[in-house]
Backbone and ligand atoms as CSV (ligand in chain L), in Angstrom:
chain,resi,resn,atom,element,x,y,z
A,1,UNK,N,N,-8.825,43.005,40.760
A,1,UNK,CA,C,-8.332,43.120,42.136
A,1,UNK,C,C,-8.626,41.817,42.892
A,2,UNK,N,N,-8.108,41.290,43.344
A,2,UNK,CA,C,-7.733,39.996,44.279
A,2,UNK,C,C,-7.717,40.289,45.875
A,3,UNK,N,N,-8.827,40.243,46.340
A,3,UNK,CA,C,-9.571,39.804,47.335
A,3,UNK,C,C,-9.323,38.621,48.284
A,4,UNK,N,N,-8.511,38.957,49.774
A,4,UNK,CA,C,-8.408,37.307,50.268
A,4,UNK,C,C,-8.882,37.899,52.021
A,5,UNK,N,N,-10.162,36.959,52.678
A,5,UNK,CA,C,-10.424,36.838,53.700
A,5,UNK,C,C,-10.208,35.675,54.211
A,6,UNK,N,N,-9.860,36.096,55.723
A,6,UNK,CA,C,-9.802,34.823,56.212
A,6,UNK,C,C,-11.075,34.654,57.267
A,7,UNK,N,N,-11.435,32.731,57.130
A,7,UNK,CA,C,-12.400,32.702,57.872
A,7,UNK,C,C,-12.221,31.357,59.024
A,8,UNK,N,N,-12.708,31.537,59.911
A,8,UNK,CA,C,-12.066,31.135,61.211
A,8,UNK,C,C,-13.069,30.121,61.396
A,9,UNK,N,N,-12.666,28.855,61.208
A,9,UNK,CA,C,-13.801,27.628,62.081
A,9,UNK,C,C,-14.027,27.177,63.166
A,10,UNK,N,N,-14.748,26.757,64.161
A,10,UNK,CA,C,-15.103,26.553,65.117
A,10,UNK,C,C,-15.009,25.099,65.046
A,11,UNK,N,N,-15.560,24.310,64.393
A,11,UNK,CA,C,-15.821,23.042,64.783
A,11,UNK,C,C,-15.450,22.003,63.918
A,12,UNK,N,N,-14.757,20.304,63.904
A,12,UNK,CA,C,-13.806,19.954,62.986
A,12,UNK,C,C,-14.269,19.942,61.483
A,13,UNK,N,N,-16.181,19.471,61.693
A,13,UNK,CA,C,-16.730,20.049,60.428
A,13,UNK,C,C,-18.001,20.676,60.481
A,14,UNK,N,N,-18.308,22.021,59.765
A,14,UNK,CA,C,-19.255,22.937,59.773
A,14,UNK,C,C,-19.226,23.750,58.481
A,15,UNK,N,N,-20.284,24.445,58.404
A,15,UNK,CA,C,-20.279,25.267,57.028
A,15,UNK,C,C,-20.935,26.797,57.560
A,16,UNK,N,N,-19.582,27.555,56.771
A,16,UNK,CA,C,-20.098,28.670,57.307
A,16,UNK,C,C,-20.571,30.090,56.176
A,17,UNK,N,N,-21.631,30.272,56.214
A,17,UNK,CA,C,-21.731,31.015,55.555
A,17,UNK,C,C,-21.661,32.631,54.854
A,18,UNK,N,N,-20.588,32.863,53.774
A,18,UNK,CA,C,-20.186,33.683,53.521
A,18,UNK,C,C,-20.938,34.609,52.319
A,19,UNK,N,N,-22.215,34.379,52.118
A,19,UNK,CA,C,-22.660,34.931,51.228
A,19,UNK,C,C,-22.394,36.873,51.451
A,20,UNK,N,N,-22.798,36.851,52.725
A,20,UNK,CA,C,-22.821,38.498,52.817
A,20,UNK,C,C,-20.998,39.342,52.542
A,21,UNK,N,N,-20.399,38.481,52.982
A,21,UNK,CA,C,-19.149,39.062,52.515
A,21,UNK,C,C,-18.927,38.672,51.231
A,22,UNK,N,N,-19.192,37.931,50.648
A,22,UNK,CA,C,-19.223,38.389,48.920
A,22,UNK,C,C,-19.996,39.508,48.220
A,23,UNK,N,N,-21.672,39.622,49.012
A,23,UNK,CA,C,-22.040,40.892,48.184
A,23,UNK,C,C,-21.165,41.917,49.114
A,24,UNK,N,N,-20.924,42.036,49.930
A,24,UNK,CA,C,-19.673,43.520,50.421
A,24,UNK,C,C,-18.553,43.613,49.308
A,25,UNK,N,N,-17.858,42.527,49.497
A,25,UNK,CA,C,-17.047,42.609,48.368
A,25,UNK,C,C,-17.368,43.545,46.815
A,26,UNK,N,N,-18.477,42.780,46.114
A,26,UNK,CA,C,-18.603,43.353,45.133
A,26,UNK,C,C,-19.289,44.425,44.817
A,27,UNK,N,N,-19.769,45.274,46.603
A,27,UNK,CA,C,-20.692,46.522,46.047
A,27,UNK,C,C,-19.784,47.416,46.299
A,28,UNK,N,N,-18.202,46.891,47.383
A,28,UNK,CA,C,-16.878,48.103,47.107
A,28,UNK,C,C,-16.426,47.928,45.546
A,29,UNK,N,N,-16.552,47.167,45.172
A,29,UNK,CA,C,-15.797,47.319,43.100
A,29,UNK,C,C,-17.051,48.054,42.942
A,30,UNK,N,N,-17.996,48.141,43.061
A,30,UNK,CA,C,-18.893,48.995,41.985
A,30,UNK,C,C,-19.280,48.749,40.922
A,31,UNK,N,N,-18.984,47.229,40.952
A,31,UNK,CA,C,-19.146,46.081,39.421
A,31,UNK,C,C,-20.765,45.782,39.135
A,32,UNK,N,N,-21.678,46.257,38.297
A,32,UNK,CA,C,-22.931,45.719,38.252
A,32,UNK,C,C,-23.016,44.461,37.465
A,33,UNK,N,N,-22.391,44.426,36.428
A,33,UNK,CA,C,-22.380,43.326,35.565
A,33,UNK,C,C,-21.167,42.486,35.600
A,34,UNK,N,N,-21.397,41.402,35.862
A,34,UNK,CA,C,-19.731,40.461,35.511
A,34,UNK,C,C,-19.628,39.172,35.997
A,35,UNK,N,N,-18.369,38.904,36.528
A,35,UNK,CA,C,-18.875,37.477,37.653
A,35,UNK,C,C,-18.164,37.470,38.759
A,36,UNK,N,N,-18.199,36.653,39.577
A,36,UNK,CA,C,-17.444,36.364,40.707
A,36,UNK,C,C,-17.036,35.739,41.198
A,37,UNK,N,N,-15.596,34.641,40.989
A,37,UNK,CA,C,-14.632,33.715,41.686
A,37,UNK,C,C,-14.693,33.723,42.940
A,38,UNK,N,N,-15.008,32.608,43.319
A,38,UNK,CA,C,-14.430,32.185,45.114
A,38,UNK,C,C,-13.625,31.128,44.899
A,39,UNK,N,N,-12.850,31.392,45.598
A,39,UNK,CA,C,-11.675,29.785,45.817
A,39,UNK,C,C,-11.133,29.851,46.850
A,40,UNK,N,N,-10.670,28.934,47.084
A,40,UNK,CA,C,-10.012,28.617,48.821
A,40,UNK,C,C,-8.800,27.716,48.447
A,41,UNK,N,N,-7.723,28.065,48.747
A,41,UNK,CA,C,-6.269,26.862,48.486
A,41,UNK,C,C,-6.504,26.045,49.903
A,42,UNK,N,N,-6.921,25.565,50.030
A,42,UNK,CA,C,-7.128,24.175,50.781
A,42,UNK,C,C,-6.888,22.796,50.220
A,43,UNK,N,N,-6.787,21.799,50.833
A,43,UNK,CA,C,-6.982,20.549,50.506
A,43,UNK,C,C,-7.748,20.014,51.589
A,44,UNK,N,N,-8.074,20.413,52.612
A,44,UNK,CA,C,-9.327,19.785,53.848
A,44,UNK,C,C,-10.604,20.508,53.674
A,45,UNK,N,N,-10.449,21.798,52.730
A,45,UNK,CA,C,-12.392,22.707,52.903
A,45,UNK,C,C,-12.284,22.475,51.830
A,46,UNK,N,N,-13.503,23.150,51.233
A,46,UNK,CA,C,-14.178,23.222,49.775
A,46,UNK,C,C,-15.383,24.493,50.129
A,47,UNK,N,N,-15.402,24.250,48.844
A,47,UNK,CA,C,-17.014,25.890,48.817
A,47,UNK,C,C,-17.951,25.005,48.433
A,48,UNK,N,N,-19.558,25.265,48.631
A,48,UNK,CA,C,-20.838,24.942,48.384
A,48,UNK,C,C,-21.658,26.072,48.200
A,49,UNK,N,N,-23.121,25.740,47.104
A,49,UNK,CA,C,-23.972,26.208,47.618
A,49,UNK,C,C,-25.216,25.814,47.794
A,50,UNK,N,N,-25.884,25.949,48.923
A,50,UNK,CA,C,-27.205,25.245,48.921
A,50,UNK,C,C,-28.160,26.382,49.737
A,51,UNK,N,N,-29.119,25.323,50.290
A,51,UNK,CA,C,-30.352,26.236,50.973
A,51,UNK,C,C,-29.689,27.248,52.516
A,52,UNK,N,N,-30.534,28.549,52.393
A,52,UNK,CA,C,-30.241,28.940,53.414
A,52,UNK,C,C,-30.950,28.962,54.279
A,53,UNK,N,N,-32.323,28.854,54.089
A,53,UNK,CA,C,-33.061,29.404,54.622
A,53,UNK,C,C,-33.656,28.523,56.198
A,54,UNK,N,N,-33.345,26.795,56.090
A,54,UNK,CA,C,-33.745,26.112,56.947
A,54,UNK,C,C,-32.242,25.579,57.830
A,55,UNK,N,N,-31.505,26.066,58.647
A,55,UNK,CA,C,-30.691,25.584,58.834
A,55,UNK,C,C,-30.518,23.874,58.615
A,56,UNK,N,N,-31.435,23.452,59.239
A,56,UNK,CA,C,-31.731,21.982,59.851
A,56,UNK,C,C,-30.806,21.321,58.040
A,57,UNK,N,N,-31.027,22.175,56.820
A,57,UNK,CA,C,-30.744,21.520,55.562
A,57,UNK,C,C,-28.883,21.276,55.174
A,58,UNK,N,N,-28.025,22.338,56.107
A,58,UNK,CA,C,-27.103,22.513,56.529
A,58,UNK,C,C,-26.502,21.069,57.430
A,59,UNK,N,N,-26.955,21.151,59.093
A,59,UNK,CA,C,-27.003,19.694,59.148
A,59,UNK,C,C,-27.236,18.185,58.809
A,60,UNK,N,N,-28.103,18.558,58.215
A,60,UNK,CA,C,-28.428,17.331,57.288
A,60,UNK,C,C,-27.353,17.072,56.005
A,61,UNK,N,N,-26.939,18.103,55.590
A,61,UNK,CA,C,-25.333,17.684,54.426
A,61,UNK,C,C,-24.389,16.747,55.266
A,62,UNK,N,N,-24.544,17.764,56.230
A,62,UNK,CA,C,-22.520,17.583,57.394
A,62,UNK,C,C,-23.134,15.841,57.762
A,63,UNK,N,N,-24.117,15.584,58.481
A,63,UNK,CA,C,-24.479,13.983,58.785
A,63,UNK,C,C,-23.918,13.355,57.575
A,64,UNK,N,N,-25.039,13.529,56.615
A,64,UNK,CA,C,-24.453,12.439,55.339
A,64,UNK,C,C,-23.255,12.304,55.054
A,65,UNK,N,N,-22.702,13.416,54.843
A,65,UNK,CA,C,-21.444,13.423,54.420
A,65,UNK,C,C,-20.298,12.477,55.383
A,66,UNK,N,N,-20.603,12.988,56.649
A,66,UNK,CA,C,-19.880,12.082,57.560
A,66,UNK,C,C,-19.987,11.013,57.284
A,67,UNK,N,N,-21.166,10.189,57.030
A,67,UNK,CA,C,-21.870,8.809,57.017
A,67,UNK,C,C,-20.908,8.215,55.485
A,68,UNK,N,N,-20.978,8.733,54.606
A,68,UNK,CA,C,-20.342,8.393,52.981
A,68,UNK,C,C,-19.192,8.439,53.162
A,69,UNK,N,N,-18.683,9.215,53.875
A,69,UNK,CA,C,-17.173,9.717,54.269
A,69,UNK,C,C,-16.408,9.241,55.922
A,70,UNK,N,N,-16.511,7.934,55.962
A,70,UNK,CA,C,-16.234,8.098,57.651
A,70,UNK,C,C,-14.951,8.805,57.896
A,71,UNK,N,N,-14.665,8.900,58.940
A,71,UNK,CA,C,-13.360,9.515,59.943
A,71,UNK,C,C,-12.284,8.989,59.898
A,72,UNK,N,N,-12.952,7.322,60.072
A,72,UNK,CA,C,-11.712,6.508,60.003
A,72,UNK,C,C,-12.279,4.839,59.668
A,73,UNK,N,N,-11.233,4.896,58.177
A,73,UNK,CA,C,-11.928,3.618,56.964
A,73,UNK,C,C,-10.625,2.939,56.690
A,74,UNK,N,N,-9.606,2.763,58.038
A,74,UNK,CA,C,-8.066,2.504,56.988
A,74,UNK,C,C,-7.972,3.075,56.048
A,75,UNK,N,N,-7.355,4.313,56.689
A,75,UNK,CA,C,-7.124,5.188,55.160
A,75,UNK,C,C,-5.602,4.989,55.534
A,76,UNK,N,N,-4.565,5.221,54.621
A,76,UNK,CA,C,-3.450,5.038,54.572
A,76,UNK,C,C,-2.747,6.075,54.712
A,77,UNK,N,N,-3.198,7.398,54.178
A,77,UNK,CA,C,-2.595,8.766,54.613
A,77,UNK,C,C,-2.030,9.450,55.748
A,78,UNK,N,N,-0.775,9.534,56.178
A,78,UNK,CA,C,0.106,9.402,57.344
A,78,UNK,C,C,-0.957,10.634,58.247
A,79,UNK,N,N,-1.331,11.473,58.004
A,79,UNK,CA,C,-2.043,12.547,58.702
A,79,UNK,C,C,-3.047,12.691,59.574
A,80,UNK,N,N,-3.787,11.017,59.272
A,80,UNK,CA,C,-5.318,10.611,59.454
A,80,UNK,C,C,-6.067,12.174,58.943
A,81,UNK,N,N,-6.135,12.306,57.952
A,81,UNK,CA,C,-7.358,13.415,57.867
A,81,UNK,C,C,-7.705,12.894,56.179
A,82,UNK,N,N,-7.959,12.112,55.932
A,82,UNK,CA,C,-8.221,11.424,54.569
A,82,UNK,C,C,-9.856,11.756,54.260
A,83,UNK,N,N,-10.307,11.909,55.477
A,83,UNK,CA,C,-12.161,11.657,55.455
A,83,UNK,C,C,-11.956,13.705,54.508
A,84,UNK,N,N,-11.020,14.333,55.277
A,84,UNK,CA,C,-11.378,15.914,55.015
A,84,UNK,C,C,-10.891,15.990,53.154
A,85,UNK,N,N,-10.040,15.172,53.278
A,85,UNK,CA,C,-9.322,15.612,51.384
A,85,UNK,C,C,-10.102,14.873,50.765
A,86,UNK,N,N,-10.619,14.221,50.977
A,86,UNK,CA,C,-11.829,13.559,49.955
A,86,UNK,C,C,-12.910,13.975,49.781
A,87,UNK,N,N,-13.279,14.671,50.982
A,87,UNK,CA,C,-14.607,15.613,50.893
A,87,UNK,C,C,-14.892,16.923,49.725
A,88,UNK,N,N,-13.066,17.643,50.589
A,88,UNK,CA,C,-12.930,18.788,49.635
A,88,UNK,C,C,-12.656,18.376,48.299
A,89,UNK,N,N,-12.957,17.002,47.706
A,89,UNK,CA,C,-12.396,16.934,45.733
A,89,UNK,C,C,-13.629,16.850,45.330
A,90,UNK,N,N,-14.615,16.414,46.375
A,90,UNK,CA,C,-16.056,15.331,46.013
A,90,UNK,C,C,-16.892,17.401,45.939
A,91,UNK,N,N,-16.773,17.946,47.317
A,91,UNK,CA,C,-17.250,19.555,46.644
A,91,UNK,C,C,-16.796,20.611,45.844
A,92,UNK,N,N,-15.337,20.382,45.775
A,92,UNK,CA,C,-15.205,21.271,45.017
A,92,UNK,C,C,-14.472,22.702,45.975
A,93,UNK,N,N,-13.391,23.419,45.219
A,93,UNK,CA,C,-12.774,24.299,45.666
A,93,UNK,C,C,-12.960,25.999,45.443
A,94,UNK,N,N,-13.825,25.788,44.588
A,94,UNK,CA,C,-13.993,26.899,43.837
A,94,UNK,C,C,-15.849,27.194,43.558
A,95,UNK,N,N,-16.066,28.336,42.958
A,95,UNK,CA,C,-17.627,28.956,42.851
A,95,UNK,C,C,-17.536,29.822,41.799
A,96,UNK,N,N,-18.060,29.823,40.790
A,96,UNK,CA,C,-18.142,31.037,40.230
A,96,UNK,C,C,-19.606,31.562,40.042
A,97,UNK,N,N,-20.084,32.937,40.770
A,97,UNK,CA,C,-21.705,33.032,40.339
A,97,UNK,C,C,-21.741,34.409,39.319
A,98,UNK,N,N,-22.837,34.260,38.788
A,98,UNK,CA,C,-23.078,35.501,38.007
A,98,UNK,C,C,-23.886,36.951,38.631
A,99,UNK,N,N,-23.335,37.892,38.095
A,99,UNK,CA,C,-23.411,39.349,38.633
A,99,UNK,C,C,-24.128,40.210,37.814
A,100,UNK,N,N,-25.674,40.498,38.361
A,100,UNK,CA,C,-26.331,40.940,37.482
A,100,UNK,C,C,-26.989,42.580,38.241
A,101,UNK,N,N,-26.935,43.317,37.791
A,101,UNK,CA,C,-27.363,44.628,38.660
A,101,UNK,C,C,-27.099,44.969,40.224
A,102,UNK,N,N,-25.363,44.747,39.976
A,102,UNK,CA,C,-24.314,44.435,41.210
A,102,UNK,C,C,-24.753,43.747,42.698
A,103,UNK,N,N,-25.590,42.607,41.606
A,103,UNK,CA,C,-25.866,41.187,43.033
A,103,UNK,C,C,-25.958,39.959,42.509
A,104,UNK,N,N,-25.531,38.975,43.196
A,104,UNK,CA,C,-25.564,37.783,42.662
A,104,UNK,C,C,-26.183,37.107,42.069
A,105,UNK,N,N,-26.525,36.315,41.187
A,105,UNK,CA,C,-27.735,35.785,40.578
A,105,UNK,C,C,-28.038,34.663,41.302
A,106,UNK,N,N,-28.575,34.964,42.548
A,106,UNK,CA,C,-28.440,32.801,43.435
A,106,UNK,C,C,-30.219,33.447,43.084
A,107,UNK,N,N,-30.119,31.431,43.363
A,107,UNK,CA,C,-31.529,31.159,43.624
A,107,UNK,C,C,-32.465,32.177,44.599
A,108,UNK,N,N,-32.988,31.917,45.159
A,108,UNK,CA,C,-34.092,32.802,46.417
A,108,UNK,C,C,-33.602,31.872,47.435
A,109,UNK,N,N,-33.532,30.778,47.794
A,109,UNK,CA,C,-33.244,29.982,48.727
A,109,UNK,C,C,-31.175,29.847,48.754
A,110,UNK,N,N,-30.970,29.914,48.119
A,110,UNK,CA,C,-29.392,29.788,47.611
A,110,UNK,C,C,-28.571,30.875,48.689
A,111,UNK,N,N,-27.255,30.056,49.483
A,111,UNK,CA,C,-26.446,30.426,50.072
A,111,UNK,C,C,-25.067,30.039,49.913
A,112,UNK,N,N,-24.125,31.102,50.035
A,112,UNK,CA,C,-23.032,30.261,49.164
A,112,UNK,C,C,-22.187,30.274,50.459
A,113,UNK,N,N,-21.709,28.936,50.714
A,113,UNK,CA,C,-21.093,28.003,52.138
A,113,UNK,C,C,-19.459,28.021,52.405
A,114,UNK,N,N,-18.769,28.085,53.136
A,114,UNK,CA,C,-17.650,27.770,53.201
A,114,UNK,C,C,-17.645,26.212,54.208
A,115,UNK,N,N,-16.905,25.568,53.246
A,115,UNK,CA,C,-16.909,24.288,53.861
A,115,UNK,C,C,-15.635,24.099,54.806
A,116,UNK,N,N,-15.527,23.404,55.805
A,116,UNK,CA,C,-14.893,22.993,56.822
A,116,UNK,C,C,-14.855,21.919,57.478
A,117,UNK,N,N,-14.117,20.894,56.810
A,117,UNK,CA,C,-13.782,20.027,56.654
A,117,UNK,C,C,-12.639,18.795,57.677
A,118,UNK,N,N,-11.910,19.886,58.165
A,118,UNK,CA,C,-10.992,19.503,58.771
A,118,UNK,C,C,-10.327,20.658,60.086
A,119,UNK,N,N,-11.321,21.113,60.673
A,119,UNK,CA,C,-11.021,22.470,61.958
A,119,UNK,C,C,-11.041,21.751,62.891
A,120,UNK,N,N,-11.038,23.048,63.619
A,120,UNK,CA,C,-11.424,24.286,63.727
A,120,UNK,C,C,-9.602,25.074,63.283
A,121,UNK,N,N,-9.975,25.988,62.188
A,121,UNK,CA,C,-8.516,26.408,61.700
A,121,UNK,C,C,-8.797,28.066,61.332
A,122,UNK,N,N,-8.199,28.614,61.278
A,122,UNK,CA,C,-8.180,29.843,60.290
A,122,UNK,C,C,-8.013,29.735,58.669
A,123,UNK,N,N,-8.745,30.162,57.896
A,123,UNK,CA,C,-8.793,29.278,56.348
A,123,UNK,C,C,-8.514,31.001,55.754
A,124,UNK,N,N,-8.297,30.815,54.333
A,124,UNK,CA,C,-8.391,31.976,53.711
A,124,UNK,C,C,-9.542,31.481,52.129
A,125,UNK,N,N,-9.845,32.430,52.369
A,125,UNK,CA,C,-10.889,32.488,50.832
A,125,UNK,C,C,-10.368,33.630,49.943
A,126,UNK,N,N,-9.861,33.459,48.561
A,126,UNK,CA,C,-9.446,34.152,47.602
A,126,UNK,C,C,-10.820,34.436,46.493
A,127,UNK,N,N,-11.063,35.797,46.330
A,127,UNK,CA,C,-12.548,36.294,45.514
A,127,UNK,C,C,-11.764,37.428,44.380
A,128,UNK,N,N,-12.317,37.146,43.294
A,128,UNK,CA,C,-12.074,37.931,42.102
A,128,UNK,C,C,-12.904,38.091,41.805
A,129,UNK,N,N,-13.307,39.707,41.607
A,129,UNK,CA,C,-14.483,40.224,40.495
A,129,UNK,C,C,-14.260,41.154,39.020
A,130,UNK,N,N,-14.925,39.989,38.353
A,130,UNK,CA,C,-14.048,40.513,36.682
A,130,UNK,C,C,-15.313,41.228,36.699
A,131,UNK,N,N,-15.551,42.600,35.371
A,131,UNK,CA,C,-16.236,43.088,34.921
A,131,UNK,C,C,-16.894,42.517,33.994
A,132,UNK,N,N,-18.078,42.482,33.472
A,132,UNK,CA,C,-18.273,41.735,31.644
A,132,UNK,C,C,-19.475,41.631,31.201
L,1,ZN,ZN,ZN,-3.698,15.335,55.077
Protein backbone atom coordinates (compact mmCIF):
# COMPACT_ATOMS: atom_id res chain seq x y z
CA UNK A 1 0.00 0.00 0.00
CA UNK A 2 1.41 3.41 -1.06
CA UNK A 3 1.22 6.02 1.37
CA UNK A 4 1.56 9.87 0.27
CA UNK A 5 1.54 12.92 2.87
CA UNK A 6 1.90 16.13 2.30
CA UNK A 7 4.15 18.36 4.30
CA UNK A 8 3.96 22.06 4.39
CA UNK A 9 7.23 24.32 4.89
CA UNK A 10 7.52 27.37 6.52
CA UNK A 11 10.79 28.67 5.78
CA UNK A 12 13.04 28.74 2.35
CA UNK A 13 15.29 26.19 4.24
CA UNK A 14 14.37 24.03 7.34
CA UNK A 15 14.03 20.43 8.31
CA UNK A 16 11.11 19.08 9.48
CA UNK A 17 10.65 16.29 11.28
CA UNK A 18 8.59 13.39 10.30
CA UNK A 19 9.60 10.56 12.29
CA UNK A 20 6.20 10.26 14.20
CA UNK A 21 4.19 10.06 11.07
CA UNK A 22 6.15 7.21 9.86
CA UNK A 23 5.71 5.14 13.06
CA UNK A 24 1.66 6.07 12.56
CA UNK A 25 1.99 4.93 9.32
CA UNK A 26 3.35 1.60 10.04
CA UNK A 27 1.41 0.73 13.31
CA UNK A 28 -2.01 1.25 10.82
CA UNK A 29 -0.33 -1.80 8.42
CA UNK A 30 0.17 -3.85 11.46
CA UNK A 31 3.61 -4.74 9.88
CA UNK A 32 6.08 -5.93 12.76
CA UNK A 33 8.78 -7.11 10.63
CA UNK A 34 9.89 -5.57 7.22
CA UNK A 35 11.07 -2.21 5.98
CA UNK A 36 10.13 1.13 5.18
CA UNK A 37 10.59 3.49 2.01
CA UNK A 38 10.41 7.23 2.25
CA UNK A 39 10.80 9.23 -0.87
CA UNK A 40 9.82 12.56 -1.90
CA UNK A 41 9.65 13.43 -5.96
CA UNK A 42 11.31 16.63 -5.52
CA UNK A 43 14.26 18.12 -7.06
CA UNK A 44 14.65 21.20 -4.30
CA UNK A 45 14.07 18.72 -0.79
CA UNK A 46 15.68 15.57 0.08
CA UNK A 47 15.21 13.22 3.30
CA UNK A 48 17.88 12.95 6.21
CA UNK A 49 18.59 11.40 9.23
CA UNK A 50 20.33 12.71 12.11
CA UNK A 51 20.19 13.76 15.85
CA UNK A 52 17.03 14.64 17.44
CA UNK A 53 17.47 15.23 20.45
CA UNK A 54 19.53 18.76 20.52
CA UNK A 55 17.83 20.93 18.16
CA UNK A 56 20.80 23.43 18.06
CA UNK A 57 22.38 19.98 15.78
CA UNK A 58 19.55 20.68 13.20
CA UNK A 59 20.75 24.32 12.83
CA UNK A 60 24.02 23.68 12.70
CA UNK A 61 23.42 21.27 9.27
CA UNK A 62 21.08 24.18 7.59
CA UNK A 63 24.32 26.92 8.40
CA UNK A 64 26.88 24.63 6.83
CA UNK A 65 25.07 23.63 4.26
CA UNK A 66 24.22 27.15 3.29
CA UNK A 67 27.96 28.04 3.69
CA UNK A 68 29.15 24.84 1.03
CA UNK A 69 26.15 25.62 -0.92
CA UNK A 70 25.71 29.44 -1.37
CA UNK A 71 22.38 31.03 -2.74
CA UNK A 72 24.02 32.65 -5.29
CA UNK A 73 27.61 31.33 -7.02
CA UNK A 74 26.73 32.22 -10.84
CA UNK A 75 24.85 29.44 -11.22
CA UNK A 76 23.52 29.32 -14.70
CA UNK A 77 20.12 27.67 -14.08
CA UNK A 78 17.33 30.01 -15.45
CA UNK A 79 15.26 29.52 -12.01
CA UNK A 80 18.02 30.80 -9.60
CA UNK A 81 17.32 27.91 -7.22
CA UNK A 82 20.58 25.88 -8.13
CA UNK A 83 21.85 26.19 -4.31
CA UNK A 84 18.25 23.87 -3.57
CA UNK A 85 18.95 21.01 -6.54
CA UNK A 86 22.29 20.50 -5.48
CA UNK A 87 21.55 20.11 -2.00
CA UNK A 88 18.72 17.65 -2.69
CA UNK A 89 21.47 15.15 -4.96
CA UNK A 90 24.32 15.83 -2.22
CA UNK A 91 21.23 14.28 0.56
CA UNK A 92 19.55 12.23 -1.09
CA UNK A 93 15.76 11.59 -1.95
CA UNK A 94 14.94 8.65 -0.44
CA UNK A 95 15.33 6.49 3.25
CA UNK A 96 14.90 3.16 3.71
CA UNK A 97 14.89 2.00 7.63
CA UNK A 98 14.43 -1.34 9.08
CA UNK A 99 11.26 -2.63 10.96
CA UNK A 100 11.76 -4.65 13.80
CA UNK A 101 8.82 -5.45 16.40
CA UNK A 102 6.60 -2.85 14.36
CA UNK A 103 9.21 0.14 15.07
CA UNK A 104 11.94 1.45 13.45
CA UNK A 105 15.34 0.37 14.05
CA UNK A 106 16.95 4.22 14.40
CA UNK A 107 19.61 4.89 16.58
CA UNK A 108 18.38 6.33 20.26
CA UNK A 109 19.37 9.77 19.14
CA UNK A 110 18.19 9.22 15.33
CA UNK A 111 15.39 11.34 13.67
CA UNK A 112 14.31 10.93 10.32
CA UNK A 113 14.09 14.77 8.63
CA UNK A 114 12.30 16.12 5.80
CA UNK A 115 14.50 18.41 4.06
CA UNK A 116 13.48 21.80 2.65
CA UNK A 117 15.41 23.15 0.54
CA UNK A 118 13.74 25.50 -1.52
CA UNK A 119 10.15 26.89 0.51
CA UNK A 120 8.20 27.55 2.04
CA UNK A 121 5.95 25.03 -0.34
CA UNK A 122 3.58 22.20 0.21
CA UNK A 123 5.83 18.96 -0.58
CA UNK A 124 4.50 15.41 -0.71
CA UNK A 125 6.34 12.42 0.87
CA UNK A 126 5.59 8.93 -0.73
CA UNK A 127 6.10 5.81 2.20
CA UNK A 128 5.88 2.09 1.40
CA UNK A 129 5.76 -0.62 3.91
CA UNK A 130 6.80 -4.06 2.54
CA UNK A 131 6.41 -7.02 4.92
CA UNK A 132 9.69 -9.43 5.28
ZN1 LIG B 1 15.18 24.88 -10.56
Amino acid sequence: MLEIFKVKTSQKVELVDITSLLNKVINDTGINEGIIIVYTPHTTAALTINEGADPDVKADILNEINKIIPFDDNYRHFEGNSAAHIKSSLFGVSETIIIENGRMLLGRWQKIYFCEFDGPRTREVFIKVIKG
